[in-house]
C-alpha positions as CSV (number, residue, x, y, z in Angstrom):
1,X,3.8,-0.6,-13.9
2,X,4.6,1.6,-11.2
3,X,3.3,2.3,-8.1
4,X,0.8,5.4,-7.6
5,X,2.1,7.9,-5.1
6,X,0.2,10.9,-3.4
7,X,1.5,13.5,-1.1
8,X,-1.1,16.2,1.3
9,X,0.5,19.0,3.0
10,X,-1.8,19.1,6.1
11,X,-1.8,22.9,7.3
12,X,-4.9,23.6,9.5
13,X,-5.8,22.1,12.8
14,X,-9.5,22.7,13.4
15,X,-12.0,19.4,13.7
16,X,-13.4,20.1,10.0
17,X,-10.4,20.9,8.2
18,X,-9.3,17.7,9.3
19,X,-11.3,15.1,7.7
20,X,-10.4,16.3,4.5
21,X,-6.4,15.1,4.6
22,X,-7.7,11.9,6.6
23,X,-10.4,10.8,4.5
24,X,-8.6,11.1,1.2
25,X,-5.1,9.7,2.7
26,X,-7.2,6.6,3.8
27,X,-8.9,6.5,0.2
28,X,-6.1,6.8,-1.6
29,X,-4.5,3.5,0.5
30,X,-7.1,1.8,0.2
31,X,-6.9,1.8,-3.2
32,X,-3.1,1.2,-3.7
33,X,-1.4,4.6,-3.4
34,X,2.0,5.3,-1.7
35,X,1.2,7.9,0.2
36,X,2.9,10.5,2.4
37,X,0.9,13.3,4.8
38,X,3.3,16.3,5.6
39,X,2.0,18.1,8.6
40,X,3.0,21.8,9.1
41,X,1.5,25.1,11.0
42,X,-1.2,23.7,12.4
43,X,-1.8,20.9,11.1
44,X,0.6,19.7,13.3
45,X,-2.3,19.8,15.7
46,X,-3.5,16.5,13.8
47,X,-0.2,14.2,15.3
48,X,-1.0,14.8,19.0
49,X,-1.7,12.1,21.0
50,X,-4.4,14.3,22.5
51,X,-6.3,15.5,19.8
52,X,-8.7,18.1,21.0
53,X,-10.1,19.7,18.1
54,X,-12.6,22.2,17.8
55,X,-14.6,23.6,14.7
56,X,-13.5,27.8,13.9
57,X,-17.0,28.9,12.2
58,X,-15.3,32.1,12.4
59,X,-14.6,33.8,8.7
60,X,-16.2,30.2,7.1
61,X,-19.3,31.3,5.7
62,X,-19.8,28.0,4.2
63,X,-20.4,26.5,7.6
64,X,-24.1,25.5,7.5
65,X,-25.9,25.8,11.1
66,X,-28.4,23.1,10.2
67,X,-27.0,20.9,12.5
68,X,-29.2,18.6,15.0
69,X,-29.9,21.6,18.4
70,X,-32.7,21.5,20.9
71,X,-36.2,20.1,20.6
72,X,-36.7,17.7,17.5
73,X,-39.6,20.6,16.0
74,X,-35.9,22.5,15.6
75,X,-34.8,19.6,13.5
76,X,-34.4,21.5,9.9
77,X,-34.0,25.0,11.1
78,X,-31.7,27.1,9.1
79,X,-29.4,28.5,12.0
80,X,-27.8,31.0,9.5
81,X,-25.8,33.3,12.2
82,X,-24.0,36.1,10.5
83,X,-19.5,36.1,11.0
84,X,-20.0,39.2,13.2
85,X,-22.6,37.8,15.7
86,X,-20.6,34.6,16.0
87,X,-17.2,36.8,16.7
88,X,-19.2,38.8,19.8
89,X,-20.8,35.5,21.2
90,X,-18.7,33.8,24.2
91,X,-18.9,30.1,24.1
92,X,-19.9,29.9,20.0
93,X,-17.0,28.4,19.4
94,X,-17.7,25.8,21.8
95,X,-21.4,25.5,20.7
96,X,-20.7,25.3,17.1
97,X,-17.9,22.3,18.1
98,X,-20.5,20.0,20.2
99,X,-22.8,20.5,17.5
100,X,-20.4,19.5,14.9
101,X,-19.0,16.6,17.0
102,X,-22.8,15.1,17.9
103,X,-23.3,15.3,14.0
104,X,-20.3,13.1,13.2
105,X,-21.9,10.7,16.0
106,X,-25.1,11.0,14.6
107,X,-24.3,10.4,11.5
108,X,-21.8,7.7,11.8
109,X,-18.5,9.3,10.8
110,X,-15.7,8.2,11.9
111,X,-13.5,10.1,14.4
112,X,-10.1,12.1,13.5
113,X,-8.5,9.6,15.9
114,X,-9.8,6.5,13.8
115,X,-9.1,8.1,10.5
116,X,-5.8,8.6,11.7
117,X,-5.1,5.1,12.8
118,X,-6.7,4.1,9.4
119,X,-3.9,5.8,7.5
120,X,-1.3,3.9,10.0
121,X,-2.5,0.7,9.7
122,X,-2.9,1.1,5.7
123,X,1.2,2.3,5.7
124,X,0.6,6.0,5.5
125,X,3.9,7.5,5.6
126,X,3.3,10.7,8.7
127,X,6.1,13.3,8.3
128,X,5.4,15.8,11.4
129,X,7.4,19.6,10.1
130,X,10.5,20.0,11.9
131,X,10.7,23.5,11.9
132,X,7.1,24.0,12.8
133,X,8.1,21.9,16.1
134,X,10.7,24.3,16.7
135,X,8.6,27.2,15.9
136,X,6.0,26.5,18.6
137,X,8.0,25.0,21.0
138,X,6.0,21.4,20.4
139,X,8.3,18.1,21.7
140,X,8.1,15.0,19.7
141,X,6.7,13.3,22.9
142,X,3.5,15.1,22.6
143,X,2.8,13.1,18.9
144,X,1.6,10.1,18.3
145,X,4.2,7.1,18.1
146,X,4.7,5.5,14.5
147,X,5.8,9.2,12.9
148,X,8.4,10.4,11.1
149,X,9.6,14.1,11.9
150,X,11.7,15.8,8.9
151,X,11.7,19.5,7.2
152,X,10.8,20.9,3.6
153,X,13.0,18.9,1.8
154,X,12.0,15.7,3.3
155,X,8.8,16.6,1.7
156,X,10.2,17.7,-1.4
157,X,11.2,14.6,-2.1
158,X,8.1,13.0,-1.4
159,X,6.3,15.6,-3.6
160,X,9.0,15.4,-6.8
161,X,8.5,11.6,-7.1
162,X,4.4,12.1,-6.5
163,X,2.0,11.2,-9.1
164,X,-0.8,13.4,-7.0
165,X,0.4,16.5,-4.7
166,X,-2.4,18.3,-2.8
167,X,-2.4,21.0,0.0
168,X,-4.6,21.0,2.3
């Protein structure tokens, strides 16, 4: 018997988009999968040694605003705030990360940075997008060691060979 396989094209770079690739990468190893994460756009965000993530609520209506703010008789609050008020607030963005990032505390999750060194430790194959480097002008210096850098058809080749292929 063969080997399972997975590849996950990684292609957004906000704090909780990703836990998604992370958290089923890790999984996967765990339970015996080859797997490969192919980071492009930004995603490439994720392979920075200085991973400074921040949550868009922007045009995500399925962000909830329950999340743990101000006095504990706010604890349970609905803060439902409508895409339009969020766009004309300065500092949501900021808000809405904090809160998000005290939640992950809170609630024990682990970090993107130990996610990350999860998949390493477990043999997760990193392929950082080539072109997308170029692209943005990004120098292999500013990602993390232990890495791999290739294009489309590095991934290709991943994928063809995959018993899972997800994008992310």
């Amino acid at each position: 018997m063969s080997e399972k396989s997975m590849t996950i094209i990684a292609t957004k770079g906000t704090l909780d988009w990703a836990y998604p690739p992370f958290i089923l990468s890790s999984t996967a190893a765990a339970l015996g999968y080859n797997v490969t994460m192919f980071f492009t756009f930004y995603g490439l965000q994720l392979l920075k040694k200085d991973l400074n993530l921040s949550v868009s609520p922007l045009g995500n209506p399925g962000m909830p605003m329950k999340m743990p703010f101000g006095p504990s008789w706010f604890k349970g609050i609905n803060w439902n705030i409508p895409n339009l008020l969020q766009a004309g607030v300065p500092g949501f963005e900021t808000v809405a990360t904090s809160l998000m990032k005290k939640t992950i505390k809170n609630k024990g999750v682990a970090s993107i940075s130990e996610l990350r060194d999860l998949c390493l430790e477990a043999d997760v194959e990193m392929i950082g997008c080539q072109m997308t480097m170029d692209l943005f002008d990004m120098k292999r210096p500013e990602l993390i060691d232990d890495i791999s850098v290739g294009g489309a058809a590095t991934y290709m080749e991943r994928a063809g060979e995959s018993d899972i292929n997800l994008f992310i």
